[in-house]
Each structure stands twice: as C-alpha cells, then as structure tokens.
C-alpha positions, 0 to 999 in steps of 0.5 A, a space after each residue: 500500500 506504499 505506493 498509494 501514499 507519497 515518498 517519505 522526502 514529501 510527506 508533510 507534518 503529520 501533526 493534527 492541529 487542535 483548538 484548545 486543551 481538551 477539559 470537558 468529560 465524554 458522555 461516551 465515559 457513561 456507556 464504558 465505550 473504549 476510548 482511543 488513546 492520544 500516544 496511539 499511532 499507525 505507520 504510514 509505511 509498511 513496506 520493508 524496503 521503505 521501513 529500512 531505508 527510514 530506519 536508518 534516517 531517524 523517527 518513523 511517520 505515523 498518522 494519529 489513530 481515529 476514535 472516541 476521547 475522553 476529554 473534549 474541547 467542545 460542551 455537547 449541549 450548547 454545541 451547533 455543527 453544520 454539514 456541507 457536500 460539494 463536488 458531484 454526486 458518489 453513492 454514499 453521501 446520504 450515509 455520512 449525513 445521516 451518520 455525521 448527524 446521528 452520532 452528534 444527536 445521539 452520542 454527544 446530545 448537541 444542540 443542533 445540525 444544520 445541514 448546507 444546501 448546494 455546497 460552499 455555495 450554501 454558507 454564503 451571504 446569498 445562499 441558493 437555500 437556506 440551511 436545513 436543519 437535520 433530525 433523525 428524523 429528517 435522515 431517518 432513511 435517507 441513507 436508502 436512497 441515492 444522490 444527495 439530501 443536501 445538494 452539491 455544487 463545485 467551485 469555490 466560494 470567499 473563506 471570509 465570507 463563509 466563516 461570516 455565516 458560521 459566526 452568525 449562525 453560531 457554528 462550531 463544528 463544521 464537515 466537509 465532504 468532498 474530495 481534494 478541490 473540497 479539501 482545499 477549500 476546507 483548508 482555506 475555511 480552516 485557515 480563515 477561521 485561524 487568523 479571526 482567533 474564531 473556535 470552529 473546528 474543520 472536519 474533513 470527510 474525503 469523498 471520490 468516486 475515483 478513489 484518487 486522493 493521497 494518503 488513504 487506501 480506498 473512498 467511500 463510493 468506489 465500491 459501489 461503483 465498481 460492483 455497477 460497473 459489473 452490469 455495464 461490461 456484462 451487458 457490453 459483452 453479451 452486445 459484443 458476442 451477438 454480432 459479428 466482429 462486435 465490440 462492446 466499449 464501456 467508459 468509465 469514470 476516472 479523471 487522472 486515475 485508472 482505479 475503477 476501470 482497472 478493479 472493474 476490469 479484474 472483477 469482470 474477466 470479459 474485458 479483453 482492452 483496458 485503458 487508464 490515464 496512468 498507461 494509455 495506449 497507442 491507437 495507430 501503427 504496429 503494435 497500436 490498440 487498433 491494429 491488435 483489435 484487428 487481430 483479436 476479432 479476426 480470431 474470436 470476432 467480439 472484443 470488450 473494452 474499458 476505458 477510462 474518461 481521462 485517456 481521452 486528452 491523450 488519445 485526442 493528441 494522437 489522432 490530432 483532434 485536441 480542442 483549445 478553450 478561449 484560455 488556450 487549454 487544451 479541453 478535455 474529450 469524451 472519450 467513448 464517441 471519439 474511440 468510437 468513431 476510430 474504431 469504425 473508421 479504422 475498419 472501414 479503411 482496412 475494408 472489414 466488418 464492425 459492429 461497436 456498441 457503446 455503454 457510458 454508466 457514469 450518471 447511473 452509478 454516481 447516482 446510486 445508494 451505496 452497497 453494504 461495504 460503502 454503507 459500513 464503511 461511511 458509517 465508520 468514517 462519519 462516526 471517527 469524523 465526530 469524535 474528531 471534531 468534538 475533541 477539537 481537531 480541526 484542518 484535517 481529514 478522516 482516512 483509513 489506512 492500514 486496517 485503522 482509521 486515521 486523522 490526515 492533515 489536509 495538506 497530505 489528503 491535497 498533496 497530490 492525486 493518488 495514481 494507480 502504479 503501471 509498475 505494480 500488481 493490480 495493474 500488472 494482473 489487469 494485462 494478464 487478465 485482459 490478455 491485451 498484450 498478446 494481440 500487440 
C-alpha cells in the first residue's frame, strides 16, 4: 500500500492541529465505550524496503489513530455543527449525513445540525437555500436512497465570507465532504477561521468516486461503483458476442486515475482492452490498440473494452483532434464517441466488418445508494469524523489506512492525486487478465 501514499522526502507534518486543551468529560465515559488513546499511532509505511531505508534516517511517520476521547474541547449541549457536500454526486453521501448527524444527536446530545444546501455555495451571504436543519428524523432513511439530501455544487466560494455565516449562525463544528478541490477549500475555511482567533473546528470527510486522493487506501463510493460497473461490461459483452466482429466499449469514470476501470476490469474477466490515464495506449501503427483489435476479432470476432474518461486528452493528441478553450487549454474529450468513431473508421479503411456498441454508466452509478461495504464503511468514517471534531481537531481529514482509521492533515489528503502504479500488481494482473498484450 506504499505506493498509494507519497515518498517519505514529501510527506508533510503529520501533526493534527487542535483548538484548545481538551477539559470537558465524554458522555461516551457513561456507556464504558473504549476510548482511543492520544500516544496511539499507525505507520504510514509498511513496506520493508521503505521501513529500512527510514530506519536508518531517524523517527518513523505515523498518522494519529481515529476514535472516541475522553476529554473534549467542545460542551455537547450548547454545541451547533453544520454539514456541507460539494463536488458531484458518489453513492454514499446520504450515509455520512445521516451518520455525521446521528452520532452528534445521539452520542454527544448537541444542540443542533444544520445541514448546507448546494455546497460552499450554501454558507454564503446569498445562499441558493437556506440551511436545513437535520433530525433523525429528517435522515431517518435517507441513507436508502441515492444522490444527495443536501445538494452539491463545485467551485469555490470567499473563506471570509463563509466563516461570516458560521459566526452568525453560531457554528462550531463544521464537515466537509468532498474530495481534494473540497479539501482545499476546507483548508482555506480552516485557515480563515485561524487568523479571526474564531473556535470552529474543520472536519474533513474525503469523498471520490475515483478513489484518487493521497494518503488513504480506498473512498467511500468506489465500491459501489465498481460492483455497477459489473452490469455495464456484462451487458457490453453479451452486445459484443451477438454480432459479428462486435465490440462492446464501456467508459468509465476516472479523471487522472485508472482505479475503477482497472478493479472493474479484474472483477469482470470479459474485458479483453483496458485503458487508464496512468498507461494509455497507442491507437495507430504496429503494435497500436487498433491494429491488435484487428487481430483479436479476426480470431474470436467480439472484443470488450474499458476505458477510462481521462485517456481521452491523450488519445485526442494522437489522432490530432485536441480542442483549445478561449484560455488556450487544451479541453478535455469524451472519450467513448471519439474511440468510437476510430474504431469504425479504422475498419472501414482496412475494408472489414464492425459492429461497436457503446455503454457510458457514469450518471447511473454516481447516482446510486451505496452497497453494504460503502454503507459500513461511511458509517465508520462519519462516526471517527465526530469524535474528531468534538475533541477539537480541526484542518484535517478522516482516512483509513492500514486496517485503522486515521486523522490526515489536509495538506497530505491535497498533496497530490493518488495514481494507480503501471509498475505494480493490480495493474500488472489487469494485462494478464485482459490478455491485451498478446494481440500487440
């Protein structure tokens, strides 16, 4: 799991900052719950050859491990807290608003959760909706259906303007779940609050249906999506093996990260063409994805293709047909009807048959609820994001690494995209298991 974090040369303070000395008792201390310990600590290393490599240089890096305290900085009672989503939708979310306001009701008997409507846009002076204010009976069942009770919305909005909102509405705690443009955003909230003297904590949750944000194993939502992924690319193959020389293409999502096309891949051992941001393929010319194509139908005439949303830059640069924006940027193509459309073209200059039928599950399956690993699993992180909070953490953000939960410091979590390594195991078995490369 080394390889999901950064090297040791840019790994930032793993210190969690906190507001204060926490002197306030639990009410946990009344149920016997086990509490964790400030001295317990995880390595964030584990392979040896990074182990001896560290062992050598001085202390080894650890994260803070997650879970309930004794004491807490904050008084439960006169206690409001706020929640706010941003970034687009990831089965899941409706379990951590659910979890996040349950666990401060019911737990730590807080005065009140008020829930952001729409993102950052929400705890602005001229919100698109006013706060809703979040019971257990508002999320009793909320976490059964998809999408997003609260809303979402991207882009960043004034810090000061955001820490206006929460003085005046006399919020403390504050849970932010997005992925790292969020965690950006909750970084600079968090630095706002420092330079006003104001005592609000900022919780982050890390959400990314890509599962590409460093310094934690997997997020909550690439579960779910990689078990929905299974019911695309079986449905591409079946559409592949009922027509000569068919071909079921499958785009999935994955920005800069190939985690959820590559685990789709291996759940699913249909796939015969794999394609991630982290190894995109060559289309033309000898050893070129279509060329092997070519190849594979004229041996077994039907193939099944993942690829994934961000290989489309790349394949665009090759066939010449890269877009610029009023900026000069080069704008990001949807991949499936470009591949598409080469893929016909190809067989109709080499005068052979195609049939291409093109799956895009992506608003499906970021709309889903979550299955019952991203359910427990949210649960888990909404519940440690709490016990954070109200011992008085704040700039930092809930991760699971190493079989625990952990406290991260946003600059790690923003750091850097978490990539899937072309040189390491679950890649490697994605070729062996597509058999991609025989037909070259």
């Amino acid at each position: 799991m080394d390889a999901y974090c950064v090297s040791p040369e840019e790994l930032p303070a793993l210190d969690i900052e906190r507001l204060g000395p926490a002197t306030v008792d639990s009410p946990l201390t009344a149920r016997r719950r086990r509490f964790t310990e400030d001295d317990e600590r995880v390595s964030v290393y584990t392979h040896s050859h990074t182990l001896r490599a560290l062992h050598s240089g001085g202390e080894i890096p650890t994260f803070e491990v997650a879970g309930p305290r004794r004491k807490l900085f904050f008084q439960p009672r006169t206690l409001r807290c706020g929640i706010v989503t941003c970034g687009g939708l990831c089965p899941g979310l409706n379990d951590v608003i659910r979890t996040v306001t349950l666990a401060l009701i019911w737990q730590y008997a807080v005065e009140k959760v008020y829930g952001f409507r729409y993102g950052y846009a929400g705890l602005t002076a001229n919100p698109p909706a006013p706060p809703m204010e979040l019971t257990p009976e508002v999320v009793d069942d909320i976490h059964l259906q998809g999408g997003d009770i609260l809303g979402s919305s991207r882009g960043p909005q004034d810090e000061n303007e955001m820490v206006d909102t929460l003085e005046r509405m006399g919020i403390s705690l504050l849970f932010v779940v997005g992925g790292d443009g969020t965690m950006r955003g909750a970084r600079a909230l968090a630095g706002a609050v420092k330079r006003r003297g104001a005592a609000v904590a900022v919780i982050g949750i890390p959400k990314t249906i890509d599962n590409d944000i460093s310094g934690i194993e997997q997020s909550f939502g690439f579960s779910t999506a990689v078990e929905a992924c299974r019911a695309a690319i079986h449905s591409a193959h079946q559409e592949a093996r009922g027509a000569w020389n068919g071909v079921g293409l499958v785009k999935l999502m994955g920005r800069e990260s190939g985690f959820i096309a590559a685990q789709a891949t291996l759940a699913n051992s249909d796939v015969n063409f794999c394609f991630v941001p982290e190894a995109p393929p060559v289309l033309d010319g000898p050893g070129g994805f279509l060329e092997a194509l070519e190849r594979r139908l004229d041996v077994k005439h039907h193939a099944v293709v993942v690829v994934a949303e961000g290989v489309g830059e790349t394949l665009a640069g090759q066939k010449g047909d890269v877009r610029l924006d009023i900026s000069g940027n080069a704008v990001r193509e949807d991949i499936g009807p470009l591949l598409h459309r080469w893929m016909v073209e190809h067989f109709k200059a080499v005068g052979k048959p195609i049939s291409v039928k093109y799956i895009d599950p992506s608003y499906m399956i970021r709309s889903l609820p979550a299955d019952s690993n991203d359910s427990a699993f949210c649960l888990m992180l909404g519940q440690n994001a709490v016990h954070a909070g109200m011992s008085g953490r704040t700039d930092m953000v809930i991760g699971y690494w190493n079989q625990y939960y952990v406290h991260i410091p946003i600059d790690l979590a923003t750091l850097k995209r978490k990539k899937l390594d072309p040189r390491g195991d679950v890649w490697q078995t994605v070729l062996e298991t597509t058999g991609q490369l025989r037909w070259s």
